[in-house]
N, C-alpha and C positions, 0 to 999 in steps of 0.2 A: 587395556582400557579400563579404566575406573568409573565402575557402575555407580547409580545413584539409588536403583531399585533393587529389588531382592527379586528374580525373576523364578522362583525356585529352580526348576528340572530345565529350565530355556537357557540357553546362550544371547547374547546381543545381538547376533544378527537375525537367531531365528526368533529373535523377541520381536525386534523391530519389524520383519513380515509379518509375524502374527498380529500385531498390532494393528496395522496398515487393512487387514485382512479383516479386524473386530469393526475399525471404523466406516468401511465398504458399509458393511452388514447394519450399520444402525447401533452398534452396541458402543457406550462412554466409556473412556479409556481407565477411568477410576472403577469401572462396575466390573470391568474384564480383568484390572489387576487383584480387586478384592477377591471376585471370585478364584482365582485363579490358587492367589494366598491361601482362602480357608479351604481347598481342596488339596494345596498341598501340603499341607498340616500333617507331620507326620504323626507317633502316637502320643495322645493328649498325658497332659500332667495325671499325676493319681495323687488325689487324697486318701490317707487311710483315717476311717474315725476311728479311735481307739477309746476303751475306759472299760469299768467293770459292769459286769451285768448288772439290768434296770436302772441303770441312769438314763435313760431314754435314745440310747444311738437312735434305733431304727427308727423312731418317730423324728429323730430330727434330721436323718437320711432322707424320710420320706417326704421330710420339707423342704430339702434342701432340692430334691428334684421334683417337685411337684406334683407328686401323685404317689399311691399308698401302693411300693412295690415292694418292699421289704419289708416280709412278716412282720407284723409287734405282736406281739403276745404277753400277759402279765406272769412269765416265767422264763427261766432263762435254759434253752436248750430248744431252742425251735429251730426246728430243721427247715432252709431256704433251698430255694433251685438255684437261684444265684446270687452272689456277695458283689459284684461291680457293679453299676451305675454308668448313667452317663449324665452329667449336671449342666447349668448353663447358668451367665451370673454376670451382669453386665455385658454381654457380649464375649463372654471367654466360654469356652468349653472347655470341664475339664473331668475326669472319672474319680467315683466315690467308690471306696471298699470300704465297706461296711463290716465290721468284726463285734457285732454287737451279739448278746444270746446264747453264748455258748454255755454250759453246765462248770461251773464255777470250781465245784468239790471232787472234780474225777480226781486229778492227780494233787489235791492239793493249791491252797489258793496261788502261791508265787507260781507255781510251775505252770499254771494252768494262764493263767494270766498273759504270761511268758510265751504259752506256746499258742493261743488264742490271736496276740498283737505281733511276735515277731516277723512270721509271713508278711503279711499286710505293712507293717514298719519298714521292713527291708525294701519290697518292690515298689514302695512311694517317695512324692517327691514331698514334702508336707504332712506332719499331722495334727486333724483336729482331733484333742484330748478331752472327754465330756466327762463333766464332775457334776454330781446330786449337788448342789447349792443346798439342798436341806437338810440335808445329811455334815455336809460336810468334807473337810479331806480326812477317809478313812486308810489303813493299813495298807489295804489295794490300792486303794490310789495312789500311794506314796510309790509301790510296786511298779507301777505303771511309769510313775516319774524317770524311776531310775536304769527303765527299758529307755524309756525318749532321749534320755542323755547320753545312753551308749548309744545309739544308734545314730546320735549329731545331727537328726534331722529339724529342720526349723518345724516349728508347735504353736497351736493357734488355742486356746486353751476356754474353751466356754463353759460355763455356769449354769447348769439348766434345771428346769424346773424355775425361775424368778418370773410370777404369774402376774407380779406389781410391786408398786415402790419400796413395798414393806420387804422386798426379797433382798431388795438392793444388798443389804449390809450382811445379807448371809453371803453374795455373792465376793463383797471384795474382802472376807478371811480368807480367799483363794488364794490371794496374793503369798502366803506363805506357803504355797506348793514351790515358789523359785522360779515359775515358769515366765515371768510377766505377766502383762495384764489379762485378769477374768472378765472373757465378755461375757454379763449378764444375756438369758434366752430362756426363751420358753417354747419348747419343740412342739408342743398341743397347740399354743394361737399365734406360735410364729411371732413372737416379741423378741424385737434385737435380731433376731435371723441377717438382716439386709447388711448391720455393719460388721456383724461376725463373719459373712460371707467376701465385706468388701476386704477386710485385715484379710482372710482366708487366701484370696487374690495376691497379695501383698507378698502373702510366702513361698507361692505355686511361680515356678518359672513360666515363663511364657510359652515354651515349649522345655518337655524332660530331657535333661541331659541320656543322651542316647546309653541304653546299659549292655547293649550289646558290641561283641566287636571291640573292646577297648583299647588295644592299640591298633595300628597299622597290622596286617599279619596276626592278628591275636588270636586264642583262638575260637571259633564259632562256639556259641550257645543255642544246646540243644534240650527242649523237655520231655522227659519222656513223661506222658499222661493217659490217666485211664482209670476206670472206675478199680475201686480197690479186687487185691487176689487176681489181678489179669496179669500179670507175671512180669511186672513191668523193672523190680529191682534182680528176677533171675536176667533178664534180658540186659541189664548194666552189669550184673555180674559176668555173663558169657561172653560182652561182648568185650569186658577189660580183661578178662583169664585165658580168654581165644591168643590174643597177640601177645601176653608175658611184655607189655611194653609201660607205661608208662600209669600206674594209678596213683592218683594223690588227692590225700583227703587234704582240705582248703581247709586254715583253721582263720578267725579271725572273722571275716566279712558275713558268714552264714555262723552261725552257733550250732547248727546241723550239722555233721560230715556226710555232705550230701553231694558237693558237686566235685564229680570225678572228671580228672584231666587225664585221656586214654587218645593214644595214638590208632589209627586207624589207617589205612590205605597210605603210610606214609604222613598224613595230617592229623594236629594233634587237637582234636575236640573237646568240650566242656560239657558234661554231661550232668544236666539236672533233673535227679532222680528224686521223684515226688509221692514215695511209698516210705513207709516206716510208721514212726512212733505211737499210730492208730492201735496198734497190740495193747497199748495198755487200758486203752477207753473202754472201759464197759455199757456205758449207755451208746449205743446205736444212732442213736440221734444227733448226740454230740459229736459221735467217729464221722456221720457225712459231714454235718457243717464243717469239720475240721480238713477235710480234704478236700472238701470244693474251694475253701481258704488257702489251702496250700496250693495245690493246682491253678488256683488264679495269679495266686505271686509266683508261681514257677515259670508261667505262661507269660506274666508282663517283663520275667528279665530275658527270656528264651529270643532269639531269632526263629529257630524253625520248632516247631510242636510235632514229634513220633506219637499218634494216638495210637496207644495198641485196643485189640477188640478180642478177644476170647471166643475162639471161631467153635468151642464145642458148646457156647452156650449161644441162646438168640440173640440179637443186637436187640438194644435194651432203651428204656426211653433218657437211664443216666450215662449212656453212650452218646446217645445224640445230642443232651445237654453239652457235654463237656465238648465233641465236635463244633455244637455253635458257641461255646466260650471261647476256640481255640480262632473258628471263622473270625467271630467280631474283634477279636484284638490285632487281628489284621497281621499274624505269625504266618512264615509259610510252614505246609503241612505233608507229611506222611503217614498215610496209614498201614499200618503192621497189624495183617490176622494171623496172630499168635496163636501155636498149640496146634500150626498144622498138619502136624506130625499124627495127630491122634483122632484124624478126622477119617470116617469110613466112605463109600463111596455116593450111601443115601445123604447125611448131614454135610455133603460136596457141595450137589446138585440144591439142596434146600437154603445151604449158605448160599451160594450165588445169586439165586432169585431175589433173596432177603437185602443183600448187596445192591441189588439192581433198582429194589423201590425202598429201602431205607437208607440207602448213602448217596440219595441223589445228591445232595447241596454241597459231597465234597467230592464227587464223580472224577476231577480235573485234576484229585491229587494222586502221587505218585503210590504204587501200593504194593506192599510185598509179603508174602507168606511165608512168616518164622517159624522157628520152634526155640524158643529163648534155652529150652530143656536141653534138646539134642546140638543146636545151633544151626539147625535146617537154614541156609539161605543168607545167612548172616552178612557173605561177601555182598549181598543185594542192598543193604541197607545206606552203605554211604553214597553208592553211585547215586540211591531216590533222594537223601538228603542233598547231597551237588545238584539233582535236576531242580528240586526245589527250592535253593537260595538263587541258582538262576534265574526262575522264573518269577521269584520274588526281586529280583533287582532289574528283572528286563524294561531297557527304556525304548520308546518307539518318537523318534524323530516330527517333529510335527508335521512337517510336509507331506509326509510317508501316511502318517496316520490319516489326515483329512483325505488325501487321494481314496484311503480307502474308507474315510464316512461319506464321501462322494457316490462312489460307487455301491455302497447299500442304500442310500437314499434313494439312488437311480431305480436300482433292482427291486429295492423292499421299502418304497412310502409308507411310512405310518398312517395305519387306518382313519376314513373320514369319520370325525365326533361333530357332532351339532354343525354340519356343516361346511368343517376347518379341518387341515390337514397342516398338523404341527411338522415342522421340516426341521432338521438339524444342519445347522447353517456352518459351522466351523466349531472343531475341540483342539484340545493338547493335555499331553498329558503333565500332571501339576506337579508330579513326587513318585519315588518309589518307595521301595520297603513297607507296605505290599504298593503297588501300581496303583496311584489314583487318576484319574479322568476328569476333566471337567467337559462338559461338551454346551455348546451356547444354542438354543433353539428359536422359532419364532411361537414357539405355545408348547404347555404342558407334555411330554413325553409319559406313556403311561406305564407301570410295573412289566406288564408283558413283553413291549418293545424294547425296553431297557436290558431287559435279560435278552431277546433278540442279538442285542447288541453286545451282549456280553460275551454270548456264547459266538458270534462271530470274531470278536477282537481273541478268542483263546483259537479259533479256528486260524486263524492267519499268524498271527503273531507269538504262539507258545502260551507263554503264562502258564505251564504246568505247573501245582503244586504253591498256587498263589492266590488267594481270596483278589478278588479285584475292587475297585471300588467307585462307583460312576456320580459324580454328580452335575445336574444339570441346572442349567442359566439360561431363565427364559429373558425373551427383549423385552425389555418394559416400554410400553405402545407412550409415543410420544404426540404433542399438541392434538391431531384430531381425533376423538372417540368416535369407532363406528358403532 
């Protein structure tokens, strides 16, 4: 049968129950398909803003998402907790990487340049290219051009700093970058921002072509991540030297020889390994910025993220950073406490505790104790990654699932507020890769009961080693106001 809708994760029949199901309840058939849509949204396009330091990226990041999250600072080398975003722009969402600030002269301007934009360039779908309009196109800039044209991604190319009409004409000598047309902006009062952002749209697919997985059978992409020295390229090394089976450095799509194709349990994985080139950075500051860059474009091409954790040191607060970089991009996860070989039987007993109140929020993911050095454990590792693309593709049936929000409703009513007891009236689930939810109520659901609900749907249904994701659709109260 030839659908007319995009029902995402539904079939036609169990579309048409659910339907029938929404209209019982009081909910419009347009409100339950929209919601249903933006829930199962798998992951959002990525912008990368690219250009050279102090042309203003992060102030015109921090416009673009309306609020001051991304350091600015008037030097370039400021160290961020995090380079992604999340934006909103006419009704589209879509994610910014920011690569603005990094220290310009560590390795030399082209290389540096080069190695600042190409992460960010590779794991997006669009870039915006920001050029000093008062300046000019300088040396670096041109540098930057000739990254965007290798890289064949479409380029939205703004002008910034043009504060009034007098800018104009600095803006359009842009034109001789080759790029197309310079949108004049001004990142400090937000001039030009709306039609820069609406072109921006223009170039952003409506959803990213999927980069994992790319044929039928292909094979799975894996990241290994972790704050640097946690031993994350001896542990690519041990685990391609263990089987003598298949290493290949990828020439061509990465400029890096980084992503190792290594046979394992009979399956042949792609292993993207997010340690290196930091040996040469000598400023500190530059070396984090530069791996939370890398590690975020490792993580947006990855299916599943290995965080490794360095078990003879304490979990750390740039541990749990890159844990929730690896949560919100909605990858499924395993955690490897590397180096357990060299644990005594006091820092056991103290890791575990630390385990017990510092890794709550990935509690659900699969976990296993390496030694990347000796290969303590190694056979462990791909069984956790199979349990967790599992449980990152687990779909739960509609009927199956309401029977059981049926049945906590029954058990566990959400607490009376002002009077009113918000009920969950019927869900489905809208997508996988990770599992999204939508669920329809008669009134607000609060933080507490959602996680309720969360940790029940992993209680019944598995979801091991899968960030989940719930959003809820209150009934909008029709003709009588009480």
């Amino acid at each position: 049968m030839n659908d007319q809708h995009d029902h995402g994760a539904l079939g036609d029949a169990e579309y048409a129950e659910f339907m029938e199901l929404a209209s019982e309840e009081g909910f419009d058939a347009e409100e339950v398909e929209g919601a249903i849509e933006e829930a199962g949204h798998g992951p959002l396009p990525v912008l990368a803003v690219v250009g050279r330091p102090n042309v203003g990226k992060s102030t015109l990041v921090n416009r673009i998402i309306g609020r001051r999250e991304a350091v600015v600072e008037d030097k370039p080398g400021v160290t961020r907790d995090r380079v992604t975003y999340e934006a909103e722009w006419a009704g589209r969402r879509f994610k910014i990487v920011d690569t603005g600030g990094w220290e310009q002269d560590v390795l030399g301007i082209d290389a540096s340049v080069a190695a600042q934009a190409e992460f960010a360039i590779e794991a997006a779908d669009a870039c915006l290219f920001v050029v000093d309009a008062t300046v000019g196109a300088t040396d670096t800039d041109e540098a930057v051009v000739r990254l965007l044209r290798r890289a064949g991604k479409p380029v939205v190319l703004a002008a910034n700093k043009v504060d009034g009409q007098s800018g104009e004409a600095d803006a359009s000598t842009l034109w001789s970058l080759g790029l197309g047309e310079p949108f004049p902006v001004s990142s400090l009062h937000g001039r030009g921002t709306g039609d820069l952002l609406d072109e921006v749209l223009k170039k952003l697919p409506e959803a990213p072509e999927q980069r994992f997985g790319n044929a039928v059978g292909g094979p799975r992409r894996i990241a290994l991540i972790g704050r640097p020295n946690v031993g994350k390229s001896s542990l690519l090394n041990k685990v391609a030297n263990e089987d003598r089976v298949v290493v290949n450095e990828l020439a061509g799509t990465t400029r890096d020889p980084v992503d190792e194709l290594i046979e394992l349990g009979g399956v042949t994985w792609k292993f993207v390994d997010t340690a290196g080139i930091r040996k040469k950075v000598h400023l500190q500051e530059g070396a984090d910025y530069y791996a939370s860059l890398r590690t975020a474009a490792a993580v947006e091409k990855a299916e599943v993220a290995v965080i490794l954790i360095d078990t003879t040191d304490n979990i750390s607060v740039q541990d749990q950073r890159i844990i929730t970089m690896a949560v919100e991009s909605g990858r499924a996860i395993v955690i490897a406490y590397n180096k357990w070989d060299e644990l005594d039987e006091e820092r056991r007993y103290y890791l575990e505790r630390e385990i017990e109140t510092e890794m709550q929020q990935v509690a659900w993911a699969p976990r296993v104790n390496v030694s990347a050095k000796t290969g303590r454990h190694m056979e462990k590792l791909v069984p956790a990654i199979e349990t967790a693309l599992a449980g990152w593709e687990t779909r739960v049936p509609t009927g199956r699932l309401n029977a059981f929000l049926g049945e906590i409703v029954a058990a566990h009513p959400h607490p009376i507020r002002g009077g009113k007891q918000p009920r969950i009236l019927f869900g489905t689930q809208a997508g996988t890769k990770p599992p999204r939810f939508v669920l329809f109520a008669s009134g607000f659901l609060e933080a507490g009961y959602r996680r309720f609900i969360e940790r029940r749907l992993r209680e019944e249904f598995g979801f091991e080693g899968t960030p989940i994701h719930i959003s809820v659709r209150v009934r909008e109260k029709r003709g009588r106001k009480k």
